[in-house]
C-alpha positions in Angstrom: -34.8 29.7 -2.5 -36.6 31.9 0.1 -38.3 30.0 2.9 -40.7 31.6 5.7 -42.1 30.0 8.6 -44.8 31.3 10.5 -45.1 30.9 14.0 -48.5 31.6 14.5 -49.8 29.6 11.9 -50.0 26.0 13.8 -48.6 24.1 11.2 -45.6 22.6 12.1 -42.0 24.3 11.0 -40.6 21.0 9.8 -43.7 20.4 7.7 -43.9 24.2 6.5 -40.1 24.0 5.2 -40.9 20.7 3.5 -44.1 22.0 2.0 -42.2 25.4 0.2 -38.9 22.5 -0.6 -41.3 20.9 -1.8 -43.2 23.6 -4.3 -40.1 24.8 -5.4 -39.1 21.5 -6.7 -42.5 20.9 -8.4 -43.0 24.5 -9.7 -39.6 24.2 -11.4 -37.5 26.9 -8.9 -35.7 23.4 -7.7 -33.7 22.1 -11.1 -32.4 17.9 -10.5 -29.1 18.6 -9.5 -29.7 21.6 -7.3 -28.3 21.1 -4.3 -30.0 22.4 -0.7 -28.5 24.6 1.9 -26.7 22.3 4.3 -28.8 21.4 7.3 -26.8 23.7 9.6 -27.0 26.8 7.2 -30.8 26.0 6.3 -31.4 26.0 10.7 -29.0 29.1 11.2 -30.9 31.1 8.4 -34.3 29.8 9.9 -33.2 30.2 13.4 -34.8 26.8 14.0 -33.0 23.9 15.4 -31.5 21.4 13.4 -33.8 18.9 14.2 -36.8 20.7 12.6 -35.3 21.1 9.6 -33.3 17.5 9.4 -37.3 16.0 9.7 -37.9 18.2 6.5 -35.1 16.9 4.9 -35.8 13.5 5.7 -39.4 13.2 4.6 -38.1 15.1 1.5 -36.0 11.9 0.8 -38.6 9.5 1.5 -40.8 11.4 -0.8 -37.9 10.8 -3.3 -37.8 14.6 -4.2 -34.2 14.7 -2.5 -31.4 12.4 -1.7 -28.4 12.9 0.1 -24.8 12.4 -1.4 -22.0 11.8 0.5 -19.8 14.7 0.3 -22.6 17.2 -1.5 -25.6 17.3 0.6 -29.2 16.9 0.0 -29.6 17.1 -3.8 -32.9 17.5 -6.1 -34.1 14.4 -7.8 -36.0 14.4 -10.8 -39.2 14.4 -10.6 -42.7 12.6 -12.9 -44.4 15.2 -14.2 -47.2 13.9 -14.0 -47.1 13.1 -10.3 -45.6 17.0 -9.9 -48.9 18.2 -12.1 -51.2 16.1 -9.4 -49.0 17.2 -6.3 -49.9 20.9 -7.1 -53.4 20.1 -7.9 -53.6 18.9 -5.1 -52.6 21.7 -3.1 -54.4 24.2 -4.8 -57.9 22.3 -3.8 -56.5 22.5 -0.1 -56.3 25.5 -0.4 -59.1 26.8 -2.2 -61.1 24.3 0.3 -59.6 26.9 3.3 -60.0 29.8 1.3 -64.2 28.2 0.5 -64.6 27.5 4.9 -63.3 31.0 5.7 -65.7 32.8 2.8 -68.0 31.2 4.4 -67.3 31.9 7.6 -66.9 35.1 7.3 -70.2 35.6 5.0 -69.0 36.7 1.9 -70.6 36.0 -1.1 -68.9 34.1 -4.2 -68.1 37.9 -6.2 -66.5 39.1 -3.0 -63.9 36.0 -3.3 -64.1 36.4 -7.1 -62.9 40.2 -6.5 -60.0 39.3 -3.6 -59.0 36.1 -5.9 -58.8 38.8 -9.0 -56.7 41.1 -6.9 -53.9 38.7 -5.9 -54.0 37.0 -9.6 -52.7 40.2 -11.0 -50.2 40.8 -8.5 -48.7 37.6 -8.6 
């Protein structure tokens, strides 16, 4: 699992570690069982502090896509798929809302999204 953080971005580290936890659970790169790195390798790899990434952790569990056993660490739960389906629906409108302001914004015209859209479809 490959997790990166932007500094610049002004979305908070804790919440940008639990958002990609989070879509690799729901997109199926998380299987139930798998555990997470350990909090201390997770904040050493980062190079955040253990704090920011024990939040992540924590609202992980309280989202009940993670739970923490004694002796293992934080491991995967299994998740509704129905409620996984909706989660990433979810994100996707936030995002295409962003991606619809900045357009916008920037006065580009629905084929010029259309084209950039088409570009990263095939490379993805």
């Amino acid at each position: 699992m490959k997790i990166v953080l932007s500094s610049s971005s002004g979305v908070p580290l804790y919440e940008q570690i639990k958002t990609q936890i989070r879509a690799a659970v729901y997109g199926g790169d998380l299987q139930v069982g798998d555990r997470l790195p350990s909090l201390r390798q997770l904040a050493a790899d980062l190079r955040v502090s253990l704090m920011t990434v024990t939040r992540a952790y924590n609202d992980l569990v309280a989202d009940k896509l993670v739970h923490n056993e004694h002796g293992r660490g934080f491991v995967v739960l299994e998740v509704d798929t129905d409620s996984a389906r909706q989660a990433t629906r979810e994100r996707v409108e936030a995002a295409a809302t962003e991606l619809v302001a900045a357009a916008r914004g920037a006065r580009m015209s629905r084929a010029d999204v259309d084209v950039i859209l088409d570009q990263f479809w095939s490379t993805a």
